[in-house]
PyMOL Python script that loads the backbone (N, CA, C, O; Angstrom):
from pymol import cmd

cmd.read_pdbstr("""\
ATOM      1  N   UNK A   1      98.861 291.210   3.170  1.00  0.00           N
ATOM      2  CA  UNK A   1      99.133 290.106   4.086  1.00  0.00           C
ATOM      3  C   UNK A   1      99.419 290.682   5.472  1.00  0.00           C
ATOM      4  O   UNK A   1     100.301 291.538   5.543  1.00  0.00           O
ATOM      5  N   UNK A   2      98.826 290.339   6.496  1.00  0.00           N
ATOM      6  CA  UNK A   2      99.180 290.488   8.574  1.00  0.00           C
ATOM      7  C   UNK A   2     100.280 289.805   8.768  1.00  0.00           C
ATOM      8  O   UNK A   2     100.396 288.621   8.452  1.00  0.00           O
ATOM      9  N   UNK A   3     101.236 290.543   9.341  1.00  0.00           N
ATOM     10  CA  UNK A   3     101.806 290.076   9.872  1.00  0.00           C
ATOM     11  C   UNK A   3     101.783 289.787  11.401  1.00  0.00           C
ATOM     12  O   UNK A   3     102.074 290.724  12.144  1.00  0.00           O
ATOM     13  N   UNK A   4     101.518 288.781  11.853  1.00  0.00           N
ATOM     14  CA  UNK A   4     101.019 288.246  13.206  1.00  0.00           C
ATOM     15  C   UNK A   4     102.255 287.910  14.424  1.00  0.00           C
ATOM     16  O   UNK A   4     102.113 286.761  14.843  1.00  0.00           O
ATOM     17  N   UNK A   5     102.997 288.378  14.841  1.00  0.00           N
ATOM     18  CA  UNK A   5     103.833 288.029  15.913  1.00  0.00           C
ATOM     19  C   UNK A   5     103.699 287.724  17.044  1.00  0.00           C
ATOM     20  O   UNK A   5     103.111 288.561  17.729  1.00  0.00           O
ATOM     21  N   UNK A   6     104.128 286.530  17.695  1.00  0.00           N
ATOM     22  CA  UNK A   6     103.681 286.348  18.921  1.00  0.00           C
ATOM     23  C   UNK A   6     104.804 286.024  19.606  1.00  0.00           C
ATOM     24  O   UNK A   6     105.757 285.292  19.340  1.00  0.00           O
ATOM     25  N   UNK A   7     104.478 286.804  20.681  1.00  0.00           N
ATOM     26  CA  UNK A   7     105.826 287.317  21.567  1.00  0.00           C
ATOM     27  C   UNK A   7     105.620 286.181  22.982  1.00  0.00           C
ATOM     28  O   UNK A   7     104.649 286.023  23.722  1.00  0.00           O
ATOM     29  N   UNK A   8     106.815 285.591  22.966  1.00  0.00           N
ATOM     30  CA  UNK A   8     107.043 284.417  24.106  1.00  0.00           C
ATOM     31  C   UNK A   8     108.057 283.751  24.196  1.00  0.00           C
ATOM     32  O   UNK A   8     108.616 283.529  23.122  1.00  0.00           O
ATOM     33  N   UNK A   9     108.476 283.373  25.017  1.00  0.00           N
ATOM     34  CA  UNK A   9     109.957 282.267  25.185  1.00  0.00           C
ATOM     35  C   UNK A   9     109.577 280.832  24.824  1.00  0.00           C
ATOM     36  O   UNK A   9     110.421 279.938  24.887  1.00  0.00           O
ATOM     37  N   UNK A  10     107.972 280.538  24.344  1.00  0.00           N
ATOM     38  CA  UNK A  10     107.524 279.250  23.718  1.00  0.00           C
ATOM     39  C   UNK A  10     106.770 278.738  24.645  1.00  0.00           C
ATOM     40  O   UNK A  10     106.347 277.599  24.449  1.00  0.00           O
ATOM     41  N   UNK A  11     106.297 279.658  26.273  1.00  0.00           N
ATOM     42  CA  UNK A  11     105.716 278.602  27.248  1.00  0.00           C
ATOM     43  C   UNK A  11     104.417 278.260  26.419  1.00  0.00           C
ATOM     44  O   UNK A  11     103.991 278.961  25.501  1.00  0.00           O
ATOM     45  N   UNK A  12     103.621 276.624  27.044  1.00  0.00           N
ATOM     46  CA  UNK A  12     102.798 276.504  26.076  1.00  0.00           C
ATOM     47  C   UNK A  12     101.064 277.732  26.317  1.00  0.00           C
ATOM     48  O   UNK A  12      99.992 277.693  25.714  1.00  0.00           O
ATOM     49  N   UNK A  13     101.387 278.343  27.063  1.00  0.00           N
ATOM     50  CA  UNK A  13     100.366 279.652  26.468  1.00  0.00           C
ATOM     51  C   UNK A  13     101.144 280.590  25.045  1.00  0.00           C
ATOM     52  O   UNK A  13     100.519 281.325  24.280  1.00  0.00           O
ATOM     53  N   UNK A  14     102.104 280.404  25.010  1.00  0.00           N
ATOM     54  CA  UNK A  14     102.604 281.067  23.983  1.00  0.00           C
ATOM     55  C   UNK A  14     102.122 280.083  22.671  1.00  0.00           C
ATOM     56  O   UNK A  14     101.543 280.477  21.658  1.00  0.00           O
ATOM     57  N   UNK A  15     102.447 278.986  22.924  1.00  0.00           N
ATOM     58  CA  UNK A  15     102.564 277.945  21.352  1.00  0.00           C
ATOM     59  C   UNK A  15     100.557 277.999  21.115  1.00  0.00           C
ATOM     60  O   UNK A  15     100.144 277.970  19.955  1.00  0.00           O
ATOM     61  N   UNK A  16      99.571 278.069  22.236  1.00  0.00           N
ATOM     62  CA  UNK A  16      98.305 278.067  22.351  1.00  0.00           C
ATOM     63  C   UNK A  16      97.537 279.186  21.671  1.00  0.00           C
ATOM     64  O   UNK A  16      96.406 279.159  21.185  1.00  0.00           O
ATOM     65  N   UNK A  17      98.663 280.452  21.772  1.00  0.00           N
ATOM     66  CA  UNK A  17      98.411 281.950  21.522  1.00  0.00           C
ATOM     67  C   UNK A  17      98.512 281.646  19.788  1.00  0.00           C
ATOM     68  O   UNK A  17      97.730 281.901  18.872  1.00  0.00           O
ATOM     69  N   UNK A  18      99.578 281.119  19.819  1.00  0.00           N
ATOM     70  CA  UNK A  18     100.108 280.648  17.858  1.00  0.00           C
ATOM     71  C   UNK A  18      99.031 280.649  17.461  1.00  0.00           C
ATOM     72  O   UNK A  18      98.473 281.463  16.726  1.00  0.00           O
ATOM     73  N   UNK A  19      98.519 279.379  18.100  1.00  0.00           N
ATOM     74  CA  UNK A  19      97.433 278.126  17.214  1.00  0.00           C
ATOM     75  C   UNK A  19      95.950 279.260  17.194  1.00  0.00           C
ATOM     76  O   UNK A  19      95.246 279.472  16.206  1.00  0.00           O
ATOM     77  N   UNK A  20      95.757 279.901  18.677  1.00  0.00           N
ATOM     78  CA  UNK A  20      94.543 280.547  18.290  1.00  0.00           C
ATOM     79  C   UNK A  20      94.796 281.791  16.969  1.00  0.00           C
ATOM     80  O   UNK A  20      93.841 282.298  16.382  1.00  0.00           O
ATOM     81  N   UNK A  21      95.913 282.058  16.735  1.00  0.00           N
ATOM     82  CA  UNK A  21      95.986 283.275  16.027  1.00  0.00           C
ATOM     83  C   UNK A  21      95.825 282.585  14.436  1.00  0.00           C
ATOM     84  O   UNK A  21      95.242 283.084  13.473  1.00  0.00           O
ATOM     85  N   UNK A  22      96.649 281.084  14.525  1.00  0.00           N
ATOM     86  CA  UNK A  22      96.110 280.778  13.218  1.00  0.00           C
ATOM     87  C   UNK A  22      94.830 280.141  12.958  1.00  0.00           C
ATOM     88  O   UNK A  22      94.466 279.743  11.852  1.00  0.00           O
ATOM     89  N   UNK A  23      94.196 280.070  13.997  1.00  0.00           N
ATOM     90  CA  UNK A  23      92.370 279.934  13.412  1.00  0.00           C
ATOM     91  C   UNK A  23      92.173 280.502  13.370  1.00  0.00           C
ATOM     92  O   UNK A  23      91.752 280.610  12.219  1.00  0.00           O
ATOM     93  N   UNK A  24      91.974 281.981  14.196  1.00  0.00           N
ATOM     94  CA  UNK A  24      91.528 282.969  14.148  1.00  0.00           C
ATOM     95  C   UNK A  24      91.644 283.904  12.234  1.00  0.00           C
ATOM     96  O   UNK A  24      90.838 284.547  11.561  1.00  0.00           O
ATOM     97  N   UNK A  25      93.066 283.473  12.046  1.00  0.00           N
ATOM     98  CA  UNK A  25      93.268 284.171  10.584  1.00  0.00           C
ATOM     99  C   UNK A  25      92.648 283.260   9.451  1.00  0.00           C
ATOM    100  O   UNK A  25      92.224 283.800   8.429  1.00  0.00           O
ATOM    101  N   UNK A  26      92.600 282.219   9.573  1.00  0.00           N
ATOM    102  CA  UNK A  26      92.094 280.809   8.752  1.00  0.00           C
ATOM    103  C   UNK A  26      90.267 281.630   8.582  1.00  0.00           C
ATOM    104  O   UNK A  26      89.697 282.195   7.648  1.00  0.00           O
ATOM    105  N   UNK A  27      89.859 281.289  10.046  1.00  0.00           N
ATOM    106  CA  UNK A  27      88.742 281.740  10.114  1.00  0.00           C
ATOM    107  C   UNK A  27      87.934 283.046   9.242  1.00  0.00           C
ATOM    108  O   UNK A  27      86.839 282.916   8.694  1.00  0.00           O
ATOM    109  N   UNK A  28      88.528 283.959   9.257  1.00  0.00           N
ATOM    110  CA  UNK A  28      88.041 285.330   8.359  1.00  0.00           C
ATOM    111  C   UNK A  28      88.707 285.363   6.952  1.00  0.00           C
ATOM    112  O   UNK A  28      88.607 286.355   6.229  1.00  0.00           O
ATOM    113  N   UNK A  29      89.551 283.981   6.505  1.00  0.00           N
ATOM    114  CA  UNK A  29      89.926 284.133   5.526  1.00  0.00           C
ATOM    115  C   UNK A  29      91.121 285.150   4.951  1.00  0.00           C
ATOM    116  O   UNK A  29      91.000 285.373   3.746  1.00  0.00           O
ATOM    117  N   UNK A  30      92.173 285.759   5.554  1.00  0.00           N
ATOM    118  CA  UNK A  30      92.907 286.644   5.528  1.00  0.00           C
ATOM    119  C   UNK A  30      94.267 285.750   5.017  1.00  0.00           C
ATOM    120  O   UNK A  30      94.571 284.589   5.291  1.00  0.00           O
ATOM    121  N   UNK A  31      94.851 286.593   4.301  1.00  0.00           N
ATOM    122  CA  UNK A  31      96.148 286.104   4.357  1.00  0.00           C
ATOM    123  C   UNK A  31      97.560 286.250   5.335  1.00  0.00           C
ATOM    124  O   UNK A  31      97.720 287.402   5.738  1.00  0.00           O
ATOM    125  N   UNK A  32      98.374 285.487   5.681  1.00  0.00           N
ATOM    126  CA  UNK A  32      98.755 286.032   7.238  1.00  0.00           C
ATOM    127  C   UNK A  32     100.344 285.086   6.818  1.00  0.00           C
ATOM    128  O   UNK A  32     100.763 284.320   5.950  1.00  0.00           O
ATOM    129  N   UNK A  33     100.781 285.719   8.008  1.00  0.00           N
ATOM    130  CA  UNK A  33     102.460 284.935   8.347  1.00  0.00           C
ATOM    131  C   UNK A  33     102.321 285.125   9.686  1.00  0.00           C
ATOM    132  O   UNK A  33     101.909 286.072  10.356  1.00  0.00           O
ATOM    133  N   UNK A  34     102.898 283.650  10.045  1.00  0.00           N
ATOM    134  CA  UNK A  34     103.096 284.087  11.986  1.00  0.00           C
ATOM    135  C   UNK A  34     104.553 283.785  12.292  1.00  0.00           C
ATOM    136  O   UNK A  34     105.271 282.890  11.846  1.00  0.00           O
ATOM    137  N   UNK A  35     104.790 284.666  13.085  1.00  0.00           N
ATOM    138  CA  UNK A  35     106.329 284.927  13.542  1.00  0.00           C
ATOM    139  C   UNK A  35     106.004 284.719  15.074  1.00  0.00           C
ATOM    140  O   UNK A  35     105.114 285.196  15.778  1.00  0.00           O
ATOM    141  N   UNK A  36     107.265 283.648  15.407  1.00  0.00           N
ATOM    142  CA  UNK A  36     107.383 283.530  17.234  1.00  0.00           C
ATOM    143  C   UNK A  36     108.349 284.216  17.629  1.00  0.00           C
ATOM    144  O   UNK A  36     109.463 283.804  17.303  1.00  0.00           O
ATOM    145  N   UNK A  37     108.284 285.169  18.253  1.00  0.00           N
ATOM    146  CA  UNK A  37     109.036 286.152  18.952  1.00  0.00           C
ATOM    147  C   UNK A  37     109.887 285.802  19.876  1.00  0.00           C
ATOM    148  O   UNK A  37     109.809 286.855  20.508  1.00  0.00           O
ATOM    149  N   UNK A  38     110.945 284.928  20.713  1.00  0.00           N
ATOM    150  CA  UNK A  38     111.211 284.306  21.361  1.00  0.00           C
ATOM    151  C   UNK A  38     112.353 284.824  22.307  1.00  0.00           C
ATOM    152  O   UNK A  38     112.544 284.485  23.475  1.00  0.00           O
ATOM    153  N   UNK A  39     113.058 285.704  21.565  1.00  0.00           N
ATOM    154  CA  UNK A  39     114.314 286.656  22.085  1.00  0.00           C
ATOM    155  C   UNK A  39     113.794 287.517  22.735  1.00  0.00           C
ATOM    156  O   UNK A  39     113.223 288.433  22.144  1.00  0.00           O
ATOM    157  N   UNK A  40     113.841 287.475  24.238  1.00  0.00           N
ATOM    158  CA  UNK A  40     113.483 288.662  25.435  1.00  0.00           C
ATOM    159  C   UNK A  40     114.048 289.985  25.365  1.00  0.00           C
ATOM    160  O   UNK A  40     113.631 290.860  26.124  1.00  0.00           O
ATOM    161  N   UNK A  41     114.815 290.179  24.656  1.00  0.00           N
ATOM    162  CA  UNK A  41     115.309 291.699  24.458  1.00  0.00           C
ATOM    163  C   UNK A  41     114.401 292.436  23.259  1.00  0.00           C
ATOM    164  O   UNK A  41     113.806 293.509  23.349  1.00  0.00           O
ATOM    165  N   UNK A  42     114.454 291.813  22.463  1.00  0.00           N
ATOM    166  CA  UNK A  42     113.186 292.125  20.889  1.00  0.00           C
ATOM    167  C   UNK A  42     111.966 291.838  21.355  1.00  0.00           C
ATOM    168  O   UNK A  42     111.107 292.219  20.560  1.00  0.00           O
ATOM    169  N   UNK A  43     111.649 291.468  22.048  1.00  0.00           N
ATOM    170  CA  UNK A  43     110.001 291.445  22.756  1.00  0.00           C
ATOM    171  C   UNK A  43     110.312 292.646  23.649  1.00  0.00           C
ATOM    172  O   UNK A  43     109.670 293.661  23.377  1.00  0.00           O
ATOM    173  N   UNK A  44     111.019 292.708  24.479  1.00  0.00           N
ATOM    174  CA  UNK A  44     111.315 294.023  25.555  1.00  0.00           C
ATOM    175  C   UNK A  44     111.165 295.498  24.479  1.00  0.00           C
ATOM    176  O   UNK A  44     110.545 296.558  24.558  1.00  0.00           O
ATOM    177  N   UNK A  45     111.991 294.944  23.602  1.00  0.00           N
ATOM    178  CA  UNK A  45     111.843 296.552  22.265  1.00  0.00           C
ATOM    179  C   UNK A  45     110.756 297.460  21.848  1.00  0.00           C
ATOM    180  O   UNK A  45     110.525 298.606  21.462  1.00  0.00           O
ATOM    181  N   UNK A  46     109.909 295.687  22.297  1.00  0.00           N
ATOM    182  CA  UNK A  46     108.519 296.256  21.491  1.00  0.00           C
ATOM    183  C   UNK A  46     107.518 296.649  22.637  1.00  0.00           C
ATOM    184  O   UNK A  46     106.341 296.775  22.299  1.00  0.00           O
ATOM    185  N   UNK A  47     107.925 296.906  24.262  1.00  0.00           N
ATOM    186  CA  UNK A  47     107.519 297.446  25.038  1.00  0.00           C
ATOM    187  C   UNK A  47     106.944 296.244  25.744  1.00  0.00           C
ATOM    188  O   UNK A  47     106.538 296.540  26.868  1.00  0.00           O
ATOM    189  N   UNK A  48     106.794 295.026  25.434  1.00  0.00           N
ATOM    190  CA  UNK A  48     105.966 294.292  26.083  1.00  0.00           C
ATOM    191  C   UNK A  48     107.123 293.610  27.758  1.00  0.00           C
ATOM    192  O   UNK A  48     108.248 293.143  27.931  1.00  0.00           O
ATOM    193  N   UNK A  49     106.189 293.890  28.413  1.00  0.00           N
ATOM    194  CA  UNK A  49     106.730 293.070  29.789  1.00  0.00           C
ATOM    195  C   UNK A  49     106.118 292.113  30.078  1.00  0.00           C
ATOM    196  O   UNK A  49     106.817 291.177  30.468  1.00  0.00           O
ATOM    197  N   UNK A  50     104.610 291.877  30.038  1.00  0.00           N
ATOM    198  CA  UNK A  50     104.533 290.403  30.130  1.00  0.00           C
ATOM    199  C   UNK A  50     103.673 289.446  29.303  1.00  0.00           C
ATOM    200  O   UNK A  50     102.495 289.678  29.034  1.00  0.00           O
ATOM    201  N   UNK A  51     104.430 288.211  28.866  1.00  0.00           N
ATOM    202  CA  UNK A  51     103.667 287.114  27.782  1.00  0.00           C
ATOM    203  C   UNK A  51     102.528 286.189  28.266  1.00  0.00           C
ATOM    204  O   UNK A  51     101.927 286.133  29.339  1.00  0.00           O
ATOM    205  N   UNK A  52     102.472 285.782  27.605  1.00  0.00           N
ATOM    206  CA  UNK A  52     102.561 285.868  25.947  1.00  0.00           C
ATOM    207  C   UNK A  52     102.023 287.134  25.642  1.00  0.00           C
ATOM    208  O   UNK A  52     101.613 287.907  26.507  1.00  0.00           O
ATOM    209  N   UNK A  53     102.014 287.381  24.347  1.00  0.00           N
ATOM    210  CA  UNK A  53     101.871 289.079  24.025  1.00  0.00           C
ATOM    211  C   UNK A  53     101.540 288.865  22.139  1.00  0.00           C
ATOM    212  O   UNK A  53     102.129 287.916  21.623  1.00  0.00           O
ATOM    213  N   UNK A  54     100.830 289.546  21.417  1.00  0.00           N
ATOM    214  CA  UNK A  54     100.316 289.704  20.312  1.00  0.00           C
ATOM    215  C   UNK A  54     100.571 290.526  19.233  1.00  0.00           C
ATOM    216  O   UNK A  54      99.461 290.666  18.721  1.00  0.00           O
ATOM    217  N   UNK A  55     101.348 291.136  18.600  1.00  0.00           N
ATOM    218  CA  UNK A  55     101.175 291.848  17.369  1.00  0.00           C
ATOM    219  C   UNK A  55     100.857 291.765  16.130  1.00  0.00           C
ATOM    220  O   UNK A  55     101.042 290.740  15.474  1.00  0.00           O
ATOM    221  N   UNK A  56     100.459 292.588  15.769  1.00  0.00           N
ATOM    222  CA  UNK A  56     100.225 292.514  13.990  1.00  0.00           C
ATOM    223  C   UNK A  56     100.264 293.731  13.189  1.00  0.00           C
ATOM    224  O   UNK A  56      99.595 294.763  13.149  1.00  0.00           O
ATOM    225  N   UNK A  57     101.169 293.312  12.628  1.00  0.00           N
ATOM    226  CA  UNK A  57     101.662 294.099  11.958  1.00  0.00           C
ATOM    227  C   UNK A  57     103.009 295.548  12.272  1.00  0.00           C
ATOM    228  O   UNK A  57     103.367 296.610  11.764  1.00  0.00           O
ATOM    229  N   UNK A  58     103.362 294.579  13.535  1.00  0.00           N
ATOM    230  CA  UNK A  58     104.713 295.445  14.253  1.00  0.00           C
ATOM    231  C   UNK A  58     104.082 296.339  15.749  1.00  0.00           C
ATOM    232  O   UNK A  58     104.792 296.604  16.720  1.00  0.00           O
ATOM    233  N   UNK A  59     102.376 296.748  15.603  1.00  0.00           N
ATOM    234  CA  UNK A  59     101.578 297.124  17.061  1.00  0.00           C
ATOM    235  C   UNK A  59     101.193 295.849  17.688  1.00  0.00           C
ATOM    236  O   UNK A  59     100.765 294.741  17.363  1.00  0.00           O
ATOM    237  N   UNK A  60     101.548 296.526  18.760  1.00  0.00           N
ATOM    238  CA  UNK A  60     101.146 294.727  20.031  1.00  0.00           C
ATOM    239  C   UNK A  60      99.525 295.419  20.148  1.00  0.00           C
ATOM    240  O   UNK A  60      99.146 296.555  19.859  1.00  0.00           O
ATOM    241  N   UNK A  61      98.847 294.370  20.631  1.00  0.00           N
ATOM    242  CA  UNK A  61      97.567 294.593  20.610  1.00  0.00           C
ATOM    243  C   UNK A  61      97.111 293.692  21.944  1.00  0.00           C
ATOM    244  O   UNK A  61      95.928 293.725  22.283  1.00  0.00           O
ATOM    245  N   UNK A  62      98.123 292.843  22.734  1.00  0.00           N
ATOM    246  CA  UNK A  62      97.766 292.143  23.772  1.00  0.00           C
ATOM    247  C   UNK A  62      98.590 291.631  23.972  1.00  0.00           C
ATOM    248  O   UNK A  62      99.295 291.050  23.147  1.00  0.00           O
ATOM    249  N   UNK A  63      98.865 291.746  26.011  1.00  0.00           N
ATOM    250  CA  UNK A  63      99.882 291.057  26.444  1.00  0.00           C
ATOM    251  C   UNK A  63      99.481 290.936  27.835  1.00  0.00           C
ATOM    252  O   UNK A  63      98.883 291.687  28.605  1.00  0.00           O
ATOM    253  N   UNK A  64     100.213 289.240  27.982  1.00  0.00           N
ATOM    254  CA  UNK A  64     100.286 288.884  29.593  1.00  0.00           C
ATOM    255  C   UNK A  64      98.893 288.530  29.299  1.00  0.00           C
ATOM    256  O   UNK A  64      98.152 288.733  30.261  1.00  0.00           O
ATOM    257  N   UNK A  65      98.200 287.963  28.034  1.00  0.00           N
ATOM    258  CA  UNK A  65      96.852 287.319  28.428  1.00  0.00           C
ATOM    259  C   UNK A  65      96.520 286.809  27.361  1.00  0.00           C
ATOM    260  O   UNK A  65      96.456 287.455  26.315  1.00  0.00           O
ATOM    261  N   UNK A  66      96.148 285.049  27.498  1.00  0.00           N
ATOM    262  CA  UNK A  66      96.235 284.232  25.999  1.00  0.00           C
ATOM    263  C   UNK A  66      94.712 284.579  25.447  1.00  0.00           C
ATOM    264  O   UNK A  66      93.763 283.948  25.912  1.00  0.00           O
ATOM    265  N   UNK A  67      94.523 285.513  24.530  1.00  0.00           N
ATOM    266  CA  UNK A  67      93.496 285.330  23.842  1.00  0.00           C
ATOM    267  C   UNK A  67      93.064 284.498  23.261  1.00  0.00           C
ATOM    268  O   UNK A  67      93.815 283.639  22.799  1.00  0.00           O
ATOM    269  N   UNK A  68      91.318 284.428  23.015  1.00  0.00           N
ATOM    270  CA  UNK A  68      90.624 283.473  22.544  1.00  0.00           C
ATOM    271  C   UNK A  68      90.434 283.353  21.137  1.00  0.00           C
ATOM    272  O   UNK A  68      90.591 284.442  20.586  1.00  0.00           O
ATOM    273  N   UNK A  69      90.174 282.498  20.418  1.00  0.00           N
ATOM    274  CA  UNK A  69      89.782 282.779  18.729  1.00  0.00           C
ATOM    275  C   UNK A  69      89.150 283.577  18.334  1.00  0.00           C
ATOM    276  O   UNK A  69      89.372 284.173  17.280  1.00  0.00           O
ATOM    277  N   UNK A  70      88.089 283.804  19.186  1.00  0.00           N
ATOM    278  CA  UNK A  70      87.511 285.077  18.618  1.00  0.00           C
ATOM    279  C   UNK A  70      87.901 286.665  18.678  1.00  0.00           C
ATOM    280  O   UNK A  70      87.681 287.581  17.886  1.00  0.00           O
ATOM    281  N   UNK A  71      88.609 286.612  20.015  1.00  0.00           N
ATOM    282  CA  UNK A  71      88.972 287.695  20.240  1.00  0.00           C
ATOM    283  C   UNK A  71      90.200 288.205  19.591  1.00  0.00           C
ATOM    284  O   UNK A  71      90.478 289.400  19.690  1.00  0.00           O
ATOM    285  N   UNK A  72      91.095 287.234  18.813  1.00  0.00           N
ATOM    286  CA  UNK A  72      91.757 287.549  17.977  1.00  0.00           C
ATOM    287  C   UNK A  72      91.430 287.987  16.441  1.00  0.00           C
ATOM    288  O   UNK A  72      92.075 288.589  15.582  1.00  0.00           O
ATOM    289  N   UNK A  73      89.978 287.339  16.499  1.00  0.00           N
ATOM    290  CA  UNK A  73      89.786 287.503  14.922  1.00  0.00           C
ATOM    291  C   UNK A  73      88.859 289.092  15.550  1.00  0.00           C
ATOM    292  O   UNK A  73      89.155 289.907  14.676  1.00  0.00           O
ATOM    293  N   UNK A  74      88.335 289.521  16.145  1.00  0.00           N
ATOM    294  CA  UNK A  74      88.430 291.197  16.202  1.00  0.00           C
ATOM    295  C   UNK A  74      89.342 292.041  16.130  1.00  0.00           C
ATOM    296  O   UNK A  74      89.294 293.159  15.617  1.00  0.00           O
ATOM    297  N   UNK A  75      90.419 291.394  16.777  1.00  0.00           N
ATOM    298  CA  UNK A  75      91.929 292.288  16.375  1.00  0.00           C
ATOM    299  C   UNK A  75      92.434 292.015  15.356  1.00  0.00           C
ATOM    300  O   UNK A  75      92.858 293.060  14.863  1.00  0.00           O
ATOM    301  N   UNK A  76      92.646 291.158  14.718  1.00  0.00           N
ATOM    302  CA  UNK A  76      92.821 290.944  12.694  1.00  0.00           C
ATOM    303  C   UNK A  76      91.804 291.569  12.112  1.00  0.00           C
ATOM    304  O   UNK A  76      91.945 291.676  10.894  1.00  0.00           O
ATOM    305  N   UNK A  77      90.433 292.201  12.732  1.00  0.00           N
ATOM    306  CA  UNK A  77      89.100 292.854  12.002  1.00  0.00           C
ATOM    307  C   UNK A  77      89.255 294.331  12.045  1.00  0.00           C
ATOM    308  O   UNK A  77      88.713 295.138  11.291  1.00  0.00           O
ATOM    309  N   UNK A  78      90.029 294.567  12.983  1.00  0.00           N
ATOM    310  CA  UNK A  78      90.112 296.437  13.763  1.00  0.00           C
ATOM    311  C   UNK A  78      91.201 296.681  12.874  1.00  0.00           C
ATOM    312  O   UNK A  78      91.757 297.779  12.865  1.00  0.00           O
TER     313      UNK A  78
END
""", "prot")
cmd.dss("prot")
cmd.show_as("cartoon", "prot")
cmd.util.cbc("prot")
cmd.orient("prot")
């Protein structure tokens, strides 16, 4: 199972980032959990400075830019 985190204080590029990450996982059929990251010090931990921001599986893989469905389902593929 991915664990999918998405790092944001909830602006709605953050809640947008959610939704693409859960088509994106729907889409390739994967099994997944999504976690909203929302506490600015535990997003800061994880090196990210600006949101919305992406991890899976504890590596950020994108930040400060709302990815698209597809481009998430390459980073659930890599």
């Amino acid at each position: 199972m991915k664990k999918i985190q998405i790092l944001g204080t909830g602006c709605p590029k953050c809640e947008k980032l959610a939704e693409h990450a859960r088509l994106a996982a729907e889409g390739i059929g994967i099994e997944f959990e999504i976690e909203k990251v929302k506490d600015i010090t535990e997003i800061m931990n994880l090196g990210v400075m600006m949101t919305p921001a992406i991890a899976v599986d504890g590596e950020v893989k994108s930040s400060g830019k709302l990815l698209s469905v597809e481009e998430i389902k390459e980073v659930l593929n890599g």
